[in-house]
C-alpha positions as CSV (number, residue, x, y, z in Angstrom):
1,X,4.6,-27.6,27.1
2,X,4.6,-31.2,25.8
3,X,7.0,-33.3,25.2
4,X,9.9,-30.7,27.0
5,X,11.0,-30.6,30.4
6,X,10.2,-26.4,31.9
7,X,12.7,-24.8,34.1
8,X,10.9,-23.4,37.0
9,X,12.3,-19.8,35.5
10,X,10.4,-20.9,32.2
11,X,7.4,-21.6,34.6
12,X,7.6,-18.3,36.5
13,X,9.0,-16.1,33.1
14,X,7.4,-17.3,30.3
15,X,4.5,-19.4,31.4
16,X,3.2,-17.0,34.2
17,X,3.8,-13.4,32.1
18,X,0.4,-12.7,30.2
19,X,3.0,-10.6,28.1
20,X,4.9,-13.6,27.2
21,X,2.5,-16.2,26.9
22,X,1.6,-15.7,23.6
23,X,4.7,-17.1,22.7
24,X,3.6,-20.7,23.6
25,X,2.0,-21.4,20.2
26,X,5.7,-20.8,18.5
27,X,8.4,-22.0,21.1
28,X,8.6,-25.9,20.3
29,X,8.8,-25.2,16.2
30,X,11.4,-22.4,17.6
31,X,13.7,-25.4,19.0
32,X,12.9,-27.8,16.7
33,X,13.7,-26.1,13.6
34,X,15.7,-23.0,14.6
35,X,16.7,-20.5,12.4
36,X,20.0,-20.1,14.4
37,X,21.1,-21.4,17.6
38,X,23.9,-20.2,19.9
39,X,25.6,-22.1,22.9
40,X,26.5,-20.1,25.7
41,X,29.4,-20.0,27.6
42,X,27.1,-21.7,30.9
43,X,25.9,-24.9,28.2
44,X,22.3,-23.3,27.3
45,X,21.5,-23.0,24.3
46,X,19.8,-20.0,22.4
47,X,17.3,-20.7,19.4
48,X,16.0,-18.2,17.1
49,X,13.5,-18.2,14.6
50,X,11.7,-15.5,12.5
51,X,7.6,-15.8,13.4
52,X,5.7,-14.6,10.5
53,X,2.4,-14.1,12.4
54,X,4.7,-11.6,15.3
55,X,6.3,-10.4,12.7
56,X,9.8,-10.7,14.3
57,X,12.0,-13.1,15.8
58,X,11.7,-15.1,19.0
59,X,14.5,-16.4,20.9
60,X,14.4,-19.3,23.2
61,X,16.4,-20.7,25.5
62,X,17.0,-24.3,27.0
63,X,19.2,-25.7,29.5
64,X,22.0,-28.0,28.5
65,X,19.9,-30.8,28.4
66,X,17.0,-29.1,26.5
67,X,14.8,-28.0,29.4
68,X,12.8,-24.8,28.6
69,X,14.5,-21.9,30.3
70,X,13.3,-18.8,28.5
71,X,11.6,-17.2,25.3
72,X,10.9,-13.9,24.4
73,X,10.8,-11.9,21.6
74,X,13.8,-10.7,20.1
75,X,13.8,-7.2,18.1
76,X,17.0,-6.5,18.3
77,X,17.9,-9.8,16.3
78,X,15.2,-8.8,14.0
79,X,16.4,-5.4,13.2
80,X,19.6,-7.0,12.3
81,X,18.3,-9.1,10.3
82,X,16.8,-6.6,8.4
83,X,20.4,-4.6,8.0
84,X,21.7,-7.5,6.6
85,X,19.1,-8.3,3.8
């Protein structure tokens, strides 16, 4: 992932998981330009964004100083997006 630091749980989660690895193409525009973001109560930060190719949402997570620390997608933000609309 250019221009990010990975969390060796990125590395092992995200970037080793054939499930999750199509993910990859989406995650920097994800943190970039979130849709929402989120701190957690640890310092990482969540970032959500609506992927029109997927079709839902994506969240990602970074450490408190931006590492990469997770992404996957997220239904259940989509389906309440949907409610709310």
């Amino acid at each position: 992932m250019e221009g990010f630091e990975v969390a060796p749980y990125f590395e092992r989660r995200v970037l080793n998981n054939p499930q999750r690895v199509h993910l990859i193409l989406y995650i920097a525009e994800t943190v970039r330009d979130p849709e929402e973001t989120q701190i957690q109560s640890d310092g990482k930060i969540r970032h959500w964004r609506y992927v029109p190719q997927l079709r839902y949402h994506i969240r990602v997570t970074t450490t408190a100083d931006g590492a990469l620390f997770n992404a996957h997608e997220d239904s259940n933000y989509t389906r309440k997006k949907g409610r709310l609309e």
